[in-house]
C-alpha positions in Angstrom: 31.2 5.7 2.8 30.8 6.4 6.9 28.3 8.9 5.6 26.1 5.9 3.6 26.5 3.7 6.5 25.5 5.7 9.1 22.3 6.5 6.8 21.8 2.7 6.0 22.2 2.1 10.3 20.0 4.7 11.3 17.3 3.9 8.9 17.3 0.0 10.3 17.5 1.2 13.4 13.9 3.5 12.4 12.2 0.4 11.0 12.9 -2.1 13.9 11.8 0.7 16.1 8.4 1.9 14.5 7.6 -2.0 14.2 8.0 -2.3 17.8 5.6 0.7 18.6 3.1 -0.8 16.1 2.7 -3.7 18.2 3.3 -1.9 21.7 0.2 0.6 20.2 -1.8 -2.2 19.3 -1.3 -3.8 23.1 -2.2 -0.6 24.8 -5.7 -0.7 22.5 -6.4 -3.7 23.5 -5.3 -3.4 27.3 -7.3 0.0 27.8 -10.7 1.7 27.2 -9.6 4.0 25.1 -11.7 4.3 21.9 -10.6 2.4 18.6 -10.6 6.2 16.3 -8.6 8.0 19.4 -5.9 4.7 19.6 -5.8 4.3 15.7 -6.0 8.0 14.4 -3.7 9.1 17.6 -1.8 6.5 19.4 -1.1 4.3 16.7 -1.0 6.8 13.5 1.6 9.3 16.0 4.1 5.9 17.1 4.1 4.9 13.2 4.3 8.9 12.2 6.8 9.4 14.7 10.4 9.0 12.6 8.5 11.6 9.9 8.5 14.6 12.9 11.9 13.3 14.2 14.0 14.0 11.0 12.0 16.7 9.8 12.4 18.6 12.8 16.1 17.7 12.9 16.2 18.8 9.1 14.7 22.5 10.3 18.1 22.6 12.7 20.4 22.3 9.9 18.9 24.4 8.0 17.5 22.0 5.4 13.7 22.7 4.7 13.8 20.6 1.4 14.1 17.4 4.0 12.0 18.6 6.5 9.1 19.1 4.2 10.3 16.5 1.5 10.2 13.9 4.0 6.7 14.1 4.9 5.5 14.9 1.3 7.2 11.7 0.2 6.0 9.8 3.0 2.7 10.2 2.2 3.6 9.4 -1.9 5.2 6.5 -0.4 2.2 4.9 1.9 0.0 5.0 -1.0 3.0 3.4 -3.4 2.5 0.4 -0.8 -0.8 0.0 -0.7 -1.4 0.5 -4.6 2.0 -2.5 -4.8 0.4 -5.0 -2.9 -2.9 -4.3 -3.9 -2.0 -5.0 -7.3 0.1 -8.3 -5.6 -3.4 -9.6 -4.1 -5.1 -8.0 -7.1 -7.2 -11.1 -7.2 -8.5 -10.7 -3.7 -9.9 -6.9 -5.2 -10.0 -5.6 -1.8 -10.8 -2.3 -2.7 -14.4 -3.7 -3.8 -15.2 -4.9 -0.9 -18.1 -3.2 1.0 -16.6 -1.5 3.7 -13.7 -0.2 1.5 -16.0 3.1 0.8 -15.8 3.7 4.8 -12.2 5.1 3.5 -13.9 7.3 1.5 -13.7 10.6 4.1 -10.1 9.8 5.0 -9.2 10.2 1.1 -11.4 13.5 1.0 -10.0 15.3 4.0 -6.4 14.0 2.9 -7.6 15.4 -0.7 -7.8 19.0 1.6 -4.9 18.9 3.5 -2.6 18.1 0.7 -4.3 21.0 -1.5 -3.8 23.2 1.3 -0.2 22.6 1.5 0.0 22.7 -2.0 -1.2 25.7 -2.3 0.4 27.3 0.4 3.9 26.2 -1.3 3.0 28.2 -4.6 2.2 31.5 -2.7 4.8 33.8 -2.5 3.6 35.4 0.5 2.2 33.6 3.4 0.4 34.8 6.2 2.5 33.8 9.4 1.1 34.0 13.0 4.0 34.1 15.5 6.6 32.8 12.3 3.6 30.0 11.3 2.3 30.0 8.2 -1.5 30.5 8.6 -2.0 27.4 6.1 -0.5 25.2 9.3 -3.7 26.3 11.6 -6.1 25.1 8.6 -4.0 22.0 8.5 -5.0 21.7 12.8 -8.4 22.2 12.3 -9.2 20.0 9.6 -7.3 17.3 11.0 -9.6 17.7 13.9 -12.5 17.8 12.1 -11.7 14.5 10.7 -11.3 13.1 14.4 -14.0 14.2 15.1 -15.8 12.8 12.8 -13.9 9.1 13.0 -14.6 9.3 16.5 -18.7 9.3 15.8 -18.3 6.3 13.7 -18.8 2.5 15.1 -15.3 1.4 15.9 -13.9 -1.5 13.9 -13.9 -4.5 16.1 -11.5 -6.2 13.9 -7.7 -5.2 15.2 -4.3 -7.0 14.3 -3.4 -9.2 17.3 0.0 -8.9 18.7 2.4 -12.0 18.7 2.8 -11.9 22.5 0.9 -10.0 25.3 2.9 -8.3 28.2 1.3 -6.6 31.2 0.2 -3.1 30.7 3.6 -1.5 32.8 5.9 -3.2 30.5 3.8 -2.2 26.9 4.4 1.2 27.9 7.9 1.1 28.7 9.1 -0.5 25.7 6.4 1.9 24.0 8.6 4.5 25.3 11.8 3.1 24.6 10.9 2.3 21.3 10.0 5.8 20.5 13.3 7.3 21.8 15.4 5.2 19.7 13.1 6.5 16.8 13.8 10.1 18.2 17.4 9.3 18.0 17.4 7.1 14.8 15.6 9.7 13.2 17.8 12.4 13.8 21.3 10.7 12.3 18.5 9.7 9.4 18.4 13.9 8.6 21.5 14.9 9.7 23.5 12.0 7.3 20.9 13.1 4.9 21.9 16.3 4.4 25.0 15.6 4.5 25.0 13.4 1.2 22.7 15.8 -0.3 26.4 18.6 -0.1 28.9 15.7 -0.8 27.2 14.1 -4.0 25.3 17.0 -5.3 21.9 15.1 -5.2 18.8 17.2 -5.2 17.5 17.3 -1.1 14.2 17.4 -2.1 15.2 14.2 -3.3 17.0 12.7 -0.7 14.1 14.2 1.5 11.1 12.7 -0.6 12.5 9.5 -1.5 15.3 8.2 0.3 14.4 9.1 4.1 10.6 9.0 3.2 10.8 5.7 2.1 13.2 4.7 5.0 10.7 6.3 7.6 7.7 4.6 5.7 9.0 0.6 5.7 7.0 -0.1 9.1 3.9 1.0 7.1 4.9 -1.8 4.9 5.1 -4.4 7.1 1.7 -3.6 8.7 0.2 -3.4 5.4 1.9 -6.7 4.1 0.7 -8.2 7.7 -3.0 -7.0 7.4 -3.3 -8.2 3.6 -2.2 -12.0 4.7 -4.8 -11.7 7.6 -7.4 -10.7 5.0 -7.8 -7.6 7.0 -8.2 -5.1 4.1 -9.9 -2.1 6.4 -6.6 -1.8 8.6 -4.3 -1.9 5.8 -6.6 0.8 3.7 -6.6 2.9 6.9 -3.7 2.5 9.0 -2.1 4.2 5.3 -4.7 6.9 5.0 -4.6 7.8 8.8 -0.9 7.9 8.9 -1.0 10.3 6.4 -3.3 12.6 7.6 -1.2 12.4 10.4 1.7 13.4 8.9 0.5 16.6 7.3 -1.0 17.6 10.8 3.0 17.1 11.7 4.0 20.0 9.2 2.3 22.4 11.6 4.6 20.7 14.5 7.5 21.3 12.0 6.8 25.0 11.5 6.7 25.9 14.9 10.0 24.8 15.0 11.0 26.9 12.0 11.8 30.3 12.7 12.5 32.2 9.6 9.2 32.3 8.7 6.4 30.2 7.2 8.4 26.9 6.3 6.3 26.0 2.8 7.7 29.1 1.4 11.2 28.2 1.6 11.1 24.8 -0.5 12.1 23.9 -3.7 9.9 23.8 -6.4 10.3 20.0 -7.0 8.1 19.3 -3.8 5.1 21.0 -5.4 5.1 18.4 -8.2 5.8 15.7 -5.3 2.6 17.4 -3.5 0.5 17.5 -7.2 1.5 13.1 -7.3 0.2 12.7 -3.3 -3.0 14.6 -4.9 -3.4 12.5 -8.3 -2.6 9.1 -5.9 -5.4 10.5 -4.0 -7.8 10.8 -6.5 -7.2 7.4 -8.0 -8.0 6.3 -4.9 -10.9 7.9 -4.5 -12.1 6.5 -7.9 -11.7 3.0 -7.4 -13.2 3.6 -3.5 -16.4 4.6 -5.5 -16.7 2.4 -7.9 -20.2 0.7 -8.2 -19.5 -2.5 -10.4 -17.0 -5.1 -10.0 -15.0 -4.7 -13.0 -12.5 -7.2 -14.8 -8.9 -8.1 -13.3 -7.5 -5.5 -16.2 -10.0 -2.6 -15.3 -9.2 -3.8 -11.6 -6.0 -3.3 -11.3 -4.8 -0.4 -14.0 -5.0 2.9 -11.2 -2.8 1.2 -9.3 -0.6 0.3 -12.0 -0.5 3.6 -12.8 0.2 4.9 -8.8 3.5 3.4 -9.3 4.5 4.3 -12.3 3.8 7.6 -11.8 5.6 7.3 -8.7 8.5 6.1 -10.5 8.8 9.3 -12.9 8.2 11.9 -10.7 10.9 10.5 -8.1 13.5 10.1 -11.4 12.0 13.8 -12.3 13.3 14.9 -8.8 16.0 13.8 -8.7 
């Protein structure tokens, strides 16, 4: 029961934390001259990524690489869950046929190549390691840079969520900070009381990896998403999910290096390919209804997402 609790503390502990460094991020954008891609697809993307790298890497020090991969994997399945939910809650609104919604449309593709990368690399036997990292984890790097890259060319959204209050610059990065450590800490009971459920109950850890801490770790996304849909601010919602994701794969390479026995995609459980295979189908579904030309019917509308969570419902019950 201590075990559950702890879990149930620490995760709290992960969303209050990653909420505060939402807003803290957003204050430093707005406070600085740095560029809307570098403080979205860096700043903002690594605070709200930042309990995924903390209790993966923690998972790689006890040994549990079912967690450590699991968790990012589901995190991913997770942010588009959200998005597809309250799409379909605001499926009136059809924000995803809106115009700029196809400005999402090279986020999806390189997430599309990152994800196929990884799962790929999990169904090779033998990977290529440089210095006991899979060679998959520098493709990962450099497509993720690509991407920036290429955000960074684009005209930067002038629509941003404003923060409830504004502190002076000294402060926003000290509770940045602070924030962040008690996400480092958080995090790290999050794995540890993880994997130590996954030996008492018997529960599959690709499970408790994928689901559980993934959707723990992936609440703040929630909240921002909830927030930009009531502000009618459709493009943050649509890319704070897809950025965080990229993000998130680009932190497998981080988890490798920390991995020593080898090239860490090799030493998962089968389970997370099929959870890599549903990241790839939610993908795709996104991708379709991105490009739609015609506005269709409510019923037409609204069935990928409907079928986004359902399939994310079966393959979680499949896992576990």
């Amino acid at each position: 029961m201590m075990v559950w609790i702890s879990f149930l503390i620490a995760a709290i502990l992960v969303v209050y934390a990653a909420i505060k460094l939402n807003v803290y991020g957003d204050q430093i954008s707005q406070q600085t001259t740095m560029s809307g891609a570098m403080v979205g697809g860096l700043l903002i993307a690594g605070a709200t990524s930042l309990p995924e790298l903390t209790t993966s890497v923690t998972a790689v020090y006890v040994d549990n690489v079912d967690i450590a991969v699991g968790n990012m994997l589901g995190s991913n399945v997770f942010n588009l869950l959200i998005l597809a939910g309250v799409d379909l809650y605001y499926r009136k609104r059809q924000a995803f046929n809106l115009q700029d919604s196809r400005q999402h449309i090279p986020s999806i593709l390189f997430g599309i190549a990152l994800t196929t990368t990884v799962i790929i690399a999990m169904l090779i036997d033998d990977s290529l390691t440089i210095f006991n990292i899979g060679i998959e984890m520098f493709i990962l790097v450099l497509l993720y840079i690509i991407s920036v890259k290429l955000f960074e060319s684009e005209e930067p959204d002038e629509e941003i969520l404003q923060s409830d209050e504004r502190l002076p610059l000294n402060k926003v990065i000290r509770f940045f900070v602070l924030s962040a450590f008690t996400v480092l800490v958080a995090g790290s009971v999050l794995s540890i009381t993880g994997d130590i459920i996954a030996e008492q109950t018997g529960i599959n850890s690709s499970f408790v990896g994928s689901v559980l801490i993934a959707a723990s770790t992936s609440l703040p996304e929630l909240v921002a998403v909830i927030a930009a849909y009531k502000l009618a601010n459709y493009a943050i919602a649509t890319g704070s999910i897809l950025g965080s994701n990229l993000f998130n794969l680009l932190l497998l390479a981080f988890t490798d290096a920390f991995y020593q026995k080898g090239a860490i995609l090799q030493g998962v459980s089968f389970s997370l390919v099929t959870m890599g295979l549903l990241s790839l189908v939610m993908m795709l579904m996104m991708l379709y209804v991105l490009m739609r030309e015609n506005k269709p019917s409510m019923i037409r509308y609204a069935w990928p997402s409907i079928v986004i969570v359902i399939l994310y419902f079966i393959v979680s019950y499949l896992t576990f």
